[in-house]
TORPA-4810 file (N, C-alpha, C, O; in nm, 3 decimals):
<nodes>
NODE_1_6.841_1.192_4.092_6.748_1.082_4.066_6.610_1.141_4.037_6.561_1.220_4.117_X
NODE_2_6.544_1.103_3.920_6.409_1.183_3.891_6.323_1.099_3.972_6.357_0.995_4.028_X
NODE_3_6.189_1.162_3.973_6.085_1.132_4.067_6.002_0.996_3.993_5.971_0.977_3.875_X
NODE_4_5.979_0.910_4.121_5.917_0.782_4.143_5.816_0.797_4.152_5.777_0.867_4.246_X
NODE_5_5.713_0.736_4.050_5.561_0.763_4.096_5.527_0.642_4.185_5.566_0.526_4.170_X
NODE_6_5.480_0.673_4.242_5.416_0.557_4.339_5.293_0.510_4.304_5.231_0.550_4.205_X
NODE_7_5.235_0.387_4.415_5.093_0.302_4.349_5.021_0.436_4.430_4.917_0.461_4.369_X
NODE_8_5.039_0.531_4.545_4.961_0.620_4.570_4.896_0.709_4.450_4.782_0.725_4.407_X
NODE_9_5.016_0.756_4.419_5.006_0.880_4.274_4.937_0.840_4.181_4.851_0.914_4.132_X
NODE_10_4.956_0.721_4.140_4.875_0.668_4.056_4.703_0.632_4.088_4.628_0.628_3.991_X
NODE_11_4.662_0.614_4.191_4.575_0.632_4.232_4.505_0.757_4.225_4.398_0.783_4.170_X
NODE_12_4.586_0.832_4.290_4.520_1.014_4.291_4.503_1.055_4.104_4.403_1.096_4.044_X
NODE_13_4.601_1.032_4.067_4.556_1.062_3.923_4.477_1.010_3.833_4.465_1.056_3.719_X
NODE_14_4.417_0.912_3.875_4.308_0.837_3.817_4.151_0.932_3.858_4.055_0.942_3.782_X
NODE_15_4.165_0.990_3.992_4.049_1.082_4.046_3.950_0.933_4.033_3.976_0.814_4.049_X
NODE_16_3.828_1.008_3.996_3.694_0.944_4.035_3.600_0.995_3.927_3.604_1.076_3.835_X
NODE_17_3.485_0.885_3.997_3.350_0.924_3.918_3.365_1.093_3.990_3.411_1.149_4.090_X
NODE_18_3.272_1.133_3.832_3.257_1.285_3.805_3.369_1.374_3.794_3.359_1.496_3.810_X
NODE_19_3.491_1.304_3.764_3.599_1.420_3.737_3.587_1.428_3.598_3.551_1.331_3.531_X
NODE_20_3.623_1.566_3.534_3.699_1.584_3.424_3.770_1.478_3.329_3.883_1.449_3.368_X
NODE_21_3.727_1.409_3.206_3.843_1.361_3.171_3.853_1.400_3.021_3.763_1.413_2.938_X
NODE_22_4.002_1.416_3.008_4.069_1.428_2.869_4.009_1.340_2.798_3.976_1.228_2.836_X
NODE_23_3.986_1.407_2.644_3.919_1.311_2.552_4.066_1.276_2.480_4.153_1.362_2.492_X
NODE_24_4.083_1.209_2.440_4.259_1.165_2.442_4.194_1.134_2.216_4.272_1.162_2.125_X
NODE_25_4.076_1.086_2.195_4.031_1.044_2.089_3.969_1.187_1.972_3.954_1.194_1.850_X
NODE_26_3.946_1.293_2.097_3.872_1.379_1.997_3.937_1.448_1.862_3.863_1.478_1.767_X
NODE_27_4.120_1.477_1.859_4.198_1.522_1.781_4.181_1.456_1.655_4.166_1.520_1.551_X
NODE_28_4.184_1.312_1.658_4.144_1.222_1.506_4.032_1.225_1.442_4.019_1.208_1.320_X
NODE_29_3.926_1.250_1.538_3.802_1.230_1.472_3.778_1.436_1.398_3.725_1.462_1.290_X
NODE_30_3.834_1.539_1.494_3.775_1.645_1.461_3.854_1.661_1.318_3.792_1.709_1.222_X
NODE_31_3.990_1.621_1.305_4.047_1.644_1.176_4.004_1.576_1.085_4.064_1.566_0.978_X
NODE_32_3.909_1.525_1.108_3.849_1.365_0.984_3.945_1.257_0.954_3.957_1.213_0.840_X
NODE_33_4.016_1.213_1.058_4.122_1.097_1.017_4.080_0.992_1.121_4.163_0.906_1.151_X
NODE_34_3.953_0.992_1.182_3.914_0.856_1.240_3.894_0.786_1.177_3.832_0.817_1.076_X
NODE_35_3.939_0.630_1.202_3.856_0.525_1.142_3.784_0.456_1.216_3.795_0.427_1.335_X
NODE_36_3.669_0.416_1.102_3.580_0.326_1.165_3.561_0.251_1.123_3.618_0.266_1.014_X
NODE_37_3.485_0.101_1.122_3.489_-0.049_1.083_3.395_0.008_0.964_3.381_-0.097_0.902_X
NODE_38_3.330_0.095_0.897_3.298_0.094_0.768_3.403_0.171_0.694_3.370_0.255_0.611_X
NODE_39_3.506_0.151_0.718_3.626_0.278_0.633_3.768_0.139_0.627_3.876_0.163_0.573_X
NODE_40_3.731_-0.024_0.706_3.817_-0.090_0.659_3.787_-0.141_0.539_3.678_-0.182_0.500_X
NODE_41_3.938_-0.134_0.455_3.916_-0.240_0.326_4.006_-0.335_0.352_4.100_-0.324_0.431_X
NODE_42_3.976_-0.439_0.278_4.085_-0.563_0.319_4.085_-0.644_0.187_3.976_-0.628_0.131_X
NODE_43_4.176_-0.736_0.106_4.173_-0.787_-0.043_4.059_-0.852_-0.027_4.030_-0.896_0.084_X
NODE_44_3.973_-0.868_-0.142_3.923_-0.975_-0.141_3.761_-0.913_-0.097_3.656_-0.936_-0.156_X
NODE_45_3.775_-0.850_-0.008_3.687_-0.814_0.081_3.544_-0.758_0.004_3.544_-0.683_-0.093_X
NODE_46_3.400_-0.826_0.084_3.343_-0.828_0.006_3.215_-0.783_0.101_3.223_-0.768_0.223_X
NODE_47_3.079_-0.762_0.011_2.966_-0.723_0.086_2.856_-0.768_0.120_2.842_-0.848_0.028_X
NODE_48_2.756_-0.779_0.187_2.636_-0.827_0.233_2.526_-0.771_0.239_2.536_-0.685_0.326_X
NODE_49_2.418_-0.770_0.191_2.312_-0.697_0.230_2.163_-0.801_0.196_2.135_-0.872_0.099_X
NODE_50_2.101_-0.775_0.304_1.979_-0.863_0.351_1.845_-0.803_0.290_1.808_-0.686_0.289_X
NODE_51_1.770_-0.939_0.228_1.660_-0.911_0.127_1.562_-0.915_0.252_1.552_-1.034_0.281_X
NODE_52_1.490_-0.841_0.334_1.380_-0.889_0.430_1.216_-0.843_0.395_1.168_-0.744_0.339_X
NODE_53_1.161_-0.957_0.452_1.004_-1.000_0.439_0.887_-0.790_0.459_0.875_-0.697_0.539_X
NODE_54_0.861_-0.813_0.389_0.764_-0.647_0.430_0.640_-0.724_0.498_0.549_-0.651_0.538_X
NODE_55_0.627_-0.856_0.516_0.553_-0.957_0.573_0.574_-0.979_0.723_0.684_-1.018_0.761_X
NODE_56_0.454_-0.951_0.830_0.483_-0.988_0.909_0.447_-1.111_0.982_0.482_-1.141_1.096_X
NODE_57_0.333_-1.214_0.861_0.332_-1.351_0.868_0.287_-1.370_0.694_0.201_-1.309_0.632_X
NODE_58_0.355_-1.449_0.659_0.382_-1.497_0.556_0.417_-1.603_0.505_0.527_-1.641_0.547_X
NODE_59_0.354_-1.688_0.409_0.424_-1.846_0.311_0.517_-1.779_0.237_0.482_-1.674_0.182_X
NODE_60_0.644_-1.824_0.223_0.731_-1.795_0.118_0.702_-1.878_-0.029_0.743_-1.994_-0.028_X
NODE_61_0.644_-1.837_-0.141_0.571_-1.955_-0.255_0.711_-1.971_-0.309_0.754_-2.085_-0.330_X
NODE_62_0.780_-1.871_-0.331_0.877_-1.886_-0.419_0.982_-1.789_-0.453_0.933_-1.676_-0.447_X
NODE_63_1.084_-1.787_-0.481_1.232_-1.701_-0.436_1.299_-1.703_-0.570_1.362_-1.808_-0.590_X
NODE_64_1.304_-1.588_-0.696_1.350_-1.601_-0.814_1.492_-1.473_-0.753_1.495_-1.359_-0.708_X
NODE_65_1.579_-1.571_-0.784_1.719_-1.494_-0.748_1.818_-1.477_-0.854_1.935_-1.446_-0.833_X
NODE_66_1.754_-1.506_-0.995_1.843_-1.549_-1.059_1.872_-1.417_-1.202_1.922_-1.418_-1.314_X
NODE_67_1.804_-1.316_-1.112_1.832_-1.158_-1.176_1.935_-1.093_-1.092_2.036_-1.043_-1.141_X
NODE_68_1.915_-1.094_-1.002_1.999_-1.111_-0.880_2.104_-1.146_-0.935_2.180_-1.060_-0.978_X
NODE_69_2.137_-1.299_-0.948_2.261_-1.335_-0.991_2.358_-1.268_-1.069_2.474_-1.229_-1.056_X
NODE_70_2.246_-1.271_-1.179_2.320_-1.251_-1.327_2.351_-1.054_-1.326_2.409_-1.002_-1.421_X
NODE_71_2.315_-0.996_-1.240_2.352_-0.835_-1.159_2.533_-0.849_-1.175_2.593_-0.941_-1.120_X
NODE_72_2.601_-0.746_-1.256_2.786_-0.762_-1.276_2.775_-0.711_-1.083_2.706_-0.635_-1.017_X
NODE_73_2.923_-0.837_-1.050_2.962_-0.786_-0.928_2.916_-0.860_-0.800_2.962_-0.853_-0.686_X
NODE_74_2.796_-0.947_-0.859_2.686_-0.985_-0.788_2.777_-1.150_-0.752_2.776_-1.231_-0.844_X
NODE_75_2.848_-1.187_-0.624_2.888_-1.365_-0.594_2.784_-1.481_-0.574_2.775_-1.597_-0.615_X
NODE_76_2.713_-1.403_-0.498_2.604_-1.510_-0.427_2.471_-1.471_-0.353_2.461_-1.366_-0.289_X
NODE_77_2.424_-1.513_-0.359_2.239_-1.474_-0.331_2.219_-1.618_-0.275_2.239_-1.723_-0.337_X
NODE_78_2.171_-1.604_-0.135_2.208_-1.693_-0.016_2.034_-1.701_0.025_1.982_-1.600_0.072_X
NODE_79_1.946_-1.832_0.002_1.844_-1.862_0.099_1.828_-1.994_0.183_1.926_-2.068_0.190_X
NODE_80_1.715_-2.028_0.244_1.740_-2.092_0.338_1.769_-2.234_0.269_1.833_-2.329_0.315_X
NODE_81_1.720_-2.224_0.176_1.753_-2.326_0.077_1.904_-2.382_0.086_1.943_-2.492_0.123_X
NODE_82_1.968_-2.283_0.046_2.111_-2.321_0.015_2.195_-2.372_0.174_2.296_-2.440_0.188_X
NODE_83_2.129_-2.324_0.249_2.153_-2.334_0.362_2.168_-2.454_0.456_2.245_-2.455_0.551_X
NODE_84_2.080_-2.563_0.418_1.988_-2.671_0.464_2.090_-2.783_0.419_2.097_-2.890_0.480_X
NODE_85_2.142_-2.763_0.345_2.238_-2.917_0.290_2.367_-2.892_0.381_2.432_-2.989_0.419_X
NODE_86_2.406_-2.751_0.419_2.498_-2.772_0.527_2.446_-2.728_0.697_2.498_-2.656_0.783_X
NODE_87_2.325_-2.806_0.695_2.269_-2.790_0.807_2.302_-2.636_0.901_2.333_-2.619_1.020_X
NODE_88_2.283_-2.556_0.806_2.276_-2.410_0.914_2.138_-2.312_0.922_2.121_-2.226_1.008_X
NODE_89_2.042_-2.347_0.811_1.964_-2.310_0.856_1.869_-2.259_0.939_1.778_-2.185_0.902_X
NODE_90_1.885_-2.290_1.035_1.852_-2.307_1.219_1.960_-2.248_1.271_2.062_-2.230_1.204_X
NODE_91_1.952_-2.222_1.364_2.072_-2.173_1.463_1.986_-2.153_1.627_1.877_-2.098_1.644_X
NODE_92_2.070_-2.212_1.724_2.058_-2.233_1.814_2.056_-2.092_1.901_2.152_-2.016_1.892_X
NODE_93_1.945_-2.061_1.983_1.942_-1.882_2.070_2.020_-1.912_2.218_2.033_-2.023_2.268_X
NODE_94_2.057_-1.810_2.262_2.073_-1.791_2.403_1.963_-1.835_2.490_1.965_-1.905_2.591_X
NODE_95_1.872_-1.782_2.434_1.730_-1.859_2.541_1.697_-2.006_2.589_1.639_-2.034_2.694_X
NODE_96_1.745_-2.101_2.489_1.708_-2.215_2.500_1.591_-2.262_2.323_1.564_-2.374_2.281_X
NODE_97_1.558_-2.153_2.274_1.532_-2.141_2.168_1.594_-2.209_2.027_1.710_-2.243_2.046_X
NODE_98_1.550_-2.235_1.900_1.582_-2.181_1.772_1.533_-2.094_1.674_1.414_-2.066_1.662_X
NODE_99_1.627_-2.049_1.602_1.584_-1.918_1.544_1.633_-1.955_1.347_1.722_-2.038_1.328_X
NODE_100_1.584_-1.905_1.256_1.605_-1.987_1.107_1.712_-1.831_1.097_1.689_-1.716_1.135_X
NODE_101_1.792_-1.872_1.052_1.900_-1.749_0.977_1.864_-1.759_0.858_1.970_-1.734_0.801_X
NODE_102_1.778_-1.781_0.764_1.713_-1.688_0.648_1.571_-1.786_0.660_1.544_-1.903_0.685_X
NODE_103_1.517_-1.692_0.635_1.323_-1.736_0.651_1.304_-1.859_0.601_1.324_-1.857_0.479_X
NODE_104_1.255_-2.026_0.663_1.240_-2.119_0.591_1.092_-2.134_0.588_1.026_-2.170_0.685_X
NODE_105_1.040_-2.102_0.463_0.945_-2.150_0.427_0.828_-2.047_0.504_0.708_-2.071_0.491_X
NODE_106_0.862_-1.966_0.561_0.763_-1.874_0.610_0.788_-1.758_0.668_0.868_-1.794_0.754_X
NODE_107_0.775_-1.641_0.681_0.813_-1.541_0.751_0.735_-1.527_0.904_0.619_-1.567_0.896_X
NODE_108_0.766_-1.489_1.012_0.659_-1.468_1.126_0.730_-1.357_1.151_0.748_-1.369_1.272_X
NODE_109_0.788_-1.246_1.115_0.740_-1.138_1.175_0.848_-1.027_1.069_0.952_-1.057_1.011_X
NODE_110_0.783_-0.909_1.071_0.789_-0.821_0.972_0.990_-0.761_0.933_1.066_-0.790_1.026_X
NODE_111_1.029_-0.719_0.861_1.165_-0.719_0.840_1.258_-0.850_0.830_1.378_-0.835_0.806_X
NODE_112_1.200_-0.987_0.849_1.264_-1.126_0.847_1.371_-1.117_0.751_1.340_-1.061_0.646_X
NODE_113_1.495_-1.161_0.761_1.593_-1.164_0.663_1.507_-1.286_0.570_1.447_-1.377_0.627_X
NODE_114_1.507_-1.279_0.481_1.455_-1.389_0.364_1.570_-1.434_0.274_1.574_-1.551_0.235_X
NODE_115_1.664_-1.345_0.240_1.805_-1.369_0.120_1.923_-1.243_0.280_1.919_-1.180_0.385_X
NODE_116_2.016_-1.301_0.148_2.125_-1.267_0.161_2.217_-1.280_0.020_2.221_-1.380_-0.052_X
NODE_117_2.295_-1.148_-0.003_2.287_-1.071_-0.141_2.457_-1.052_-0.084_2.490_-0.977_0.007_X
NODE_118_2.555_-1.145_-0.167_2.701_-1.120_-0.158_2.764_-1.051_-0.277_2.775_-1.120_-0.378_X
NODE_119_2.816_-0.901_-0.281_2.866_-0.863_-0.371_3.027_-0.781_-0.347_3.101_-0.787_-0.248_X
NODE_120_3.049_-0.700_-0.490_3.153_-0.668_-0.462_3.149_-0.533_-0.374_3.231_-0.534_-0.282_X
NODE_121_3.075_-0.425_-0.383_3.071_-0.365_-0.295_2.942_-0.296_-0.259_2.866_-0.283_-0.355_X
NODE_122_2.899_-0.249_-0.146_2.771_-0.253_-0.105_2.657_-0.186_-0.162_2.545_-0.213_-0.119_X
NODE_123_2.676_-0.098_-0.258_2.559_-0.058_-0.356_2.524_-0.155_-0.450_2.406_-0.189_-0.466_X
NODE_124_2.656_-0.221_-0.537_2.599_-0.329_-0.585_2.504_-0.420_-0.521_2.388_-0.431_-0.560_X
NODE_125_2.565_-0.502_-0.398_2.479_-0.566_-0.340_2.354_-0.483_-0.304_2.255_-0.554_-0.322_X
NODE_126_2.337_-0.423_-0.284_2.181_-0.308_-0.251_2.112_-0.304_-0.382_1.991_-0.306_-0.364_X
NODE_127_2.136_-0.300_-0.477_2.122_-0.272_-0.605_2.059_-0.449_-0.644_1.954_-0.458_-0.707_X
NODE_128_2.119_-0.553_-0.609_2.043_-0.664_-0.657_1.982_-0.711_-0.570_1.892_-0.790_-0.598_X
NODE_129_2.013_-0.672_-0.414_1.876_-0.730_-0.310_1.746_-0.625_-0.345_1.641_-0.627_-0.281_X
NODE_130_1.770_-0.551_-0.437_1.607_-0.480_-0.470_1.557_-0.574_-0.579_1.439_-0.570_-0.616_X
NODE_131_1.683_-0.694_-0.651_1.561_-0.745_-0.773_1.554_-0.913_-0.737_1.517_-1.004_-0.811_X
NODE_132_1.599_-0.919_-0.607_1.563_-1.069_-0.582_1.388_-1.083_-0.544_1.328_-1.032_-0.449_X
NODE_133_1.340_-1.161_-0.642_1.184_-1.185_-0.617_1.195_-1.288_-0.569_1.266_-1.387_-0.589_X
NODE_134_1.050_-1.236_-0.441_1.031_-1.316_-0.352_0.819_-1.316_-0.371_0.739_-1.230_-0.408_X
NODE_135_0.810_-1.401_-0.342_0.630_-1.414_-0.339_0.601_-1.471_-0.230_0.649_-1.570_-0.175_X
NODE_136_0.508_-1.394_-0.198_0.475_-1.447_-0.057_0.333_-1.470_-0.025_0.288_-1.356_-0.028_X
NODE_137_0.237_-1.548_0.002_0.142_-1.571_0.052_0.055_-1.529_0.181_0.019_-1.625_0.250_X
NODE_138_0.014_-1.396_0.226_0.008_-1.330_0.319_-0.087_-1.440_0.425_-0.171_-1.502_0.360_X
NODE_139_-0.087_-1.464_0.533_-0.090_-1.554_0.665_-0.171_-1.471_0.771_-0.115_-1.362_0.773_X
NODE_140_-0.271_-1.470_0.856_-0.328_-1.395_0.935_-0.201_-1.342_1.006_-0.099_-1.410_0.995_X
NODE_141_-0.196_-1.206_1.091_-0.112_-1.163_1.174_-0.206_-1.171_1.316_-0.321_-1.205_1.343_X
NODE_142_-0.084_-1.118_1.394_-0.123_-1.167_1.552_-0.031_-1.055_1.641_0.087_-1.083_1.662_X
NODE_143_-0.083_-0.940_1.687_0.072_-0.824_1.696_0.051_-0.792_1.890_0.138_-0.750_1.967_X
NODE_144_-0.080_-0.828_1.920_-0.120_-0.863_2.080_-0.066_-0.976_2.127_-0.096_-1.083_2.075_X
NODE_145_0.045_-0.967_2.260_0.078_-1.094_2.278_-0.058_-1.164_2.377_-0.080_-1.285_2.361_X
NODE_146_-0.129_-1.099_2.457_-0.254_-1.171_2.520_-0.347_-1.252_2.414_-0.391_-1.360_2.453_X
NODE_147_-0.380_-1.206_2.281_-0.485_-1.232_2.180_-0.347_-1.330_2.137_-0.395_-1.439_2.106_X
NODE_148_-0.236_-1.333_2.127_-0.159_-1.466_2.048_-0.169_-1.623_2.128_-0.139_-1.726_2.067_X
NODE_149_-0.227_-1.624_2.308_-0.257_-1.720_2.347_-0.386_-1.755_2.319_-0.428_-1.869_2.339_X
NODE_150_-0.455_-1.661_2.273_-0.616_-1.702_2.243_-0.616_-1.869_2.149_-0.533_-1.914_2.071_X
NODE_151_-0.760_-1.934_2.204_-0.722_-2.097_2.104_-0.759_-2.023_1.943_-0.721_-2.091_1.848_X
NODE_152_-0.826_-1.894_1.909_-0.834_-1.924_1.768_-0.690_-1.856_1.688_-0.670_-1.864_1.566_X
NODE_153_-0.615_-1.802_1.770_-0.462_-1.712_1.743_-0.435_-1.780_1.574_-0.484_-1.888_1.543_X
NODE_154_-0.374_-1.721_1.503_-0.297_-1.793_1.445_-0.180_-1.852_1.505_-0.136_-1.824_1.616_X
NODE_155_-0.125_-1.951_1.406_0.031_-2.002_1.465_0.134_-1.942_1.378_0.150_-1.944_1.256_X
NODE_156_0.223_-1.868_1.511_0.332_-1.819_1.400_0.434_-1.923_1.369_0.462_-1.966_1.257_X
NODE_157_0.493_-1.963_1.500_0.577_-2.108_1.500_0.503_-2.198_1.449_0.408_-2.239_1.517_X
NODE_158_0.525_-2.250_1.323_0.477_-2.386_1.306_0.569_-2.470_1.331_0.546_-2.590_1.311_X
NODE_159_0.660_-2.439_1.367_0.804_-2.541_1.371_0.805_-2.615_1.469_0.878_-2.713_1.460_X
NODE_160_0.722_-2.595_1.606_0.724_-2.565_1.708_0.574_-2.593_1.758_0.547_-2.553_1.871_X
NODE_161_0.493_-2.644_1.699_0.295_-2.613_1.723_0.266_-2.733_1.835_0.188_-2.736_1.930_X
NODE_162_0.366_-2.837_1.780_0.321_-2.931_1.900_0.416_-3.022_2.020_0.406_-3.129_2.080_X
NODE_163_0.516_-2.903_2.012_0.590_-2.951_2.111_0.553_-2.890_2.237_0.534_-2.768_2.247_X
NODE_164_0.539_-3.000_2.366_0.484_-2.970_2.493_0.551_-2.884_2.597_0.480_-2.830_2.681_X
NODE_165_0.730_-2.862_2.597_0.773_-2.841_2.649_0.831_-2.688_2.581_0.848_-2.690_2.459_X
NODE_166_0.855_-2.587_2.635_0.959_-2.484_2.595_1.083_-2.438_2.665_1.150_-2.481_2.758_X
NODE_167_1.087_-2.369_2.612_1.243_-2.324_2.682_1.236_-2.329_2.827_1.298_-2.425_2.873_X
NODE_168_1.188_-2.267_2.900_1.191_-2.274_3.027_1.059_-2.355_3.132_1.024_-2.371_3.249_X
NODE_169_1.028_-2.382_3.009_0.843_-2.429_3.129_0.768_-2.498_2.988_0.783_-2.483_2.867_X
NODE_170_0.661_-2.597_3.089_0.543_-2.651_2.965_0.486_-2.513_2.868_0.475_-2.392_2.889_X
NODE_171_0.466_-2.576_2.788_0.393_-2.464_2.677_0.218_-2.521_2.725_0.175_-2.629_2.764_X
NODE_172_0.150_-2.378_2.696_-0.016_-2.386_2.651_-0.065_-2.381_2.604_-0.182_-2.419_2.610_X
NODE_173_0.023_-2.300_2.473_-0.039_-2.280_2.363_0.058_-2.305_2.261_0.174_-2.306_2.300_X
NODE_174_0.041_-2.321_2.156_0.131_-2.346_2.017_0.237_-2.212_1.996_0.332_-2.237_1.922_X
NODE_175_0.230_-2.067_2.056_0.282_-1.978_2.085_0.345_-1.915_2.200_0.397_-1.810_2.238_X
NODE_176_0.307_-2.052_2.240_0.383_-1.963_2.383_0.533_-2.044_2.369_0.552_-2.162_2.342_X
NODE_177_0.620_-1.947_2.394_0.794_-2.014_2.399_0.819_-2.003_2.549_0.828_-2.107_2.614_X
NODE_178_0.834_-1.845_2.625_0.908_-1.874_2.704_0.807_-1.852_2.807_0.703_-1.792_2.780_X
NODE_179_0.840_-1.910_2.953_0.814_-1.887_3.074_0.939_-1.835_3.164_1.042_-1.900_3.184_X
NODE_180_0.904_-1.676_3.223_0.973_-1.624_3.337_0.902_-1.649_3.454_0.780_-1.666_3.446_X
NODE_181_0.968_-1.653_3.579_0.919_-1.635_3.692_1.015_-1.588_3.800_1.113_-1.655_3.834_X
NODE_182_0.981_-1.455_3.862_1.017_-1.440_3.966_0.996_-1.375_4.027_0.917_-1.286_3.994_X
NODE_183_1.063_-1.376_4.182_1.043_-1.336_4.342_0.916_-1.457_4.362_0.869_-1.526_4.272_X
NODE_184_0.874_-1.459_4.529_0.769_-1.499_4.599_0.646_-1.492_4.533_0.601_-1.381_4.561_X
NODE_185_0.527_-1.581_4.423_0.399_-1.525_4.413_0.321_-1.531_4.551_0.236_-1.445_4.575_X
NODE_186_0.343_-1.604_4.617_0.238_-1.565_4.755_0.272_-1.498_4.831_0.197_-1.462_4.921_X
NODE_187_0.424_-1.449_4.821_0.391_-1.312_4.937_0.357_-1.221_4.881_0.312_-1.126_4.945_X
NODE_188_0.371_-1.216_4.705_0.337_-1.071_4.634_0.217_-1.075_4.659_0.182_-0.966_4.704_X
NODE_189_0.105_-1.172_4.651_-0.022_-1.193_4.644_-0.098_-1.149_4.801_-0.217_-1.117_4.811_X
NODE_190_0.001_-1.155_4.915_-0.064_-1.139_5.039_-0.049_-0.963_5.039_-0.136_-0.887_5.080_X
NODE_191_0.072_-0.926_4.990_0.126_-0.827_5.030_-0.033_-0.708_4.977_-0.085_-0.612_5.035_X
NODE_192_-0.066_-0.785_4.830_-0.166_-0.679_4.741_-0.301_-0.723_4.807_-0.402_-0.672_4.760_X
NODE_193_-0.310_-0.782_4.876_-0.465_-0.801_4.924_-0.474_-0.732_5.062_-0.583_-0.717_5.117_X
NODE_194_-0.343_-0.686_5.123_-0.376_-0.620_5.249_-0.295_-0.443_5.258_-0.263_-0.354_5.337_X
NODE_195_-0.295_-0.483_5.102_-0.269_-0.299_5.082_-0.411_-0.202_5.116_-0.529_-0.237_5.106_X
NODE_196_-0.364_-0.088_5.153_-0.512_0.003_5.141_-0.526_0.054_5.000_-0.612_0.142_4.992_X
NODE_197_-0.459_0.020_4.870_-0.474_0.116_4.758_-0.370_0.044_4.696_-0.253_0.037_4.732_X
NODE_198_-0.450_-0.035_4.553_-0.376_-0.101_4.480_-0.382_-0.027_4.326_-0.469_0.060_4.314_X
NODE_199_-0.304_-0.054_4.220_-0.326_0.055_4.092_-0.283_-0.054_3.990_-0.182_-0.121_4.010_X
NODE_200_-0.356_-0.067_3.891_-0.345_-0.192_3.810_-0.303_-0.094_3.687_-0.354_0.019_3.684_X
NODE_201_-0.204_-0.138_3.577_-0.219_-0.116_3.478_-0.163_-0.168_3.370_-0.048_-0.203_3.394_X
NODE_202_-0.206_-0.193_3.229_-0.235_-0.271_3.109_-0.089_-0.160_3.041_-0.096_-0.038_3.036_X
NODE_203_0.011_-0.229_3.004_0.105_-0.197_2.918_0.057_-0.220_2.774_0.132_-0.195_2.680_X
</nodes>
């Protein structure tokens, strides 16, 4: 009768943090026969690449895509425009937030996806998200978050300027979204007033 491993053995051969372990993966990759999710092809299968804002507040005046288009290879050139009649424009955050999945009508902060460039394969698409024109109307910037509560700040959210409430707490300013809070503020507050040696510092 050959040997029974047991739930012991199996245990012991598992070892622990800081043992040795066999790279069981390194043989595929050192011969160059790994794959990776840019090495799948699939029929049909097609590409994406994102036109974004060099703007880090910005009016969008106007979006000529239609060099873009006419680019061989080139399916679709995607803005927020096209977006809006099937209500996706917007998209809902983890935070309690919304966030625009292609820039509507304004950029607030620098790299913003603005287009989206569907082709047949990804140089093409790279190749016509360089000739989708976009014009943009440059907007004061604001890159201090202390100076973005200031009353003369610009507003980056205009979407958002006069709603009272935010994600987690009243708003104070037209920029402020979220409120964190935590541990005790009055015992932190007792604890720092009866220290012998406190050290403040500005991130």
């Amino acid at each position: 009768m050959g040997n029974i491993e047991t739930g012991l053995d199996r245990v012991a051969a598992l070892e622990g943090m800081g043992c040795s372990r066999k790279r069981r993966e390194d043989p595929r990759f050192i011969q160059g026969k790994g794959t990776y999710v840019d090495d799948m092809r699939m029929p049909g299968m097609l590409f994406g690449v994102m036109v974004r804002s060099p703007y880090a507040h910005a009016r969008i005046v106007k979006i000529d895509k239609s060099r873009a288009l006419a680019h061989p290879g080139v399916h679709a050139v995607l803005t927020a425009g096209d977006l809006k009649s099937l209500k996706l424009h917007w998209m809902p955050t983890l935070a309690g937030d919304v966030q625009a999945v292609l820039a509507d009508e304004k950029v607030a902060f620098q790299n913003q996806e603005v287009a989206f460039v569907v082709a047949d394969d990804r140089y093409v698409a790279a190749n016509a998200a360089e000739i989708v024109e976009v014009e943009y109307e440059e907007l004061p910037v604001v890159v201090d978050p202390l100076r973005a509560l200031e009353p003369d700040a610009p507003v980056i959210r205009e979407d958002i300027r006069d709603r009272e409430t935010g994600a987690h707490d009243a708003r104070r300013h037209p920029n402020h979204i979220f409120t964190w809070t935590m541990g005790d503020k009055d015992k932190t507050a007792r604890a720092f007033d009866n220290a012998d040696v406190t050290v403040t510092q500005q991130m």
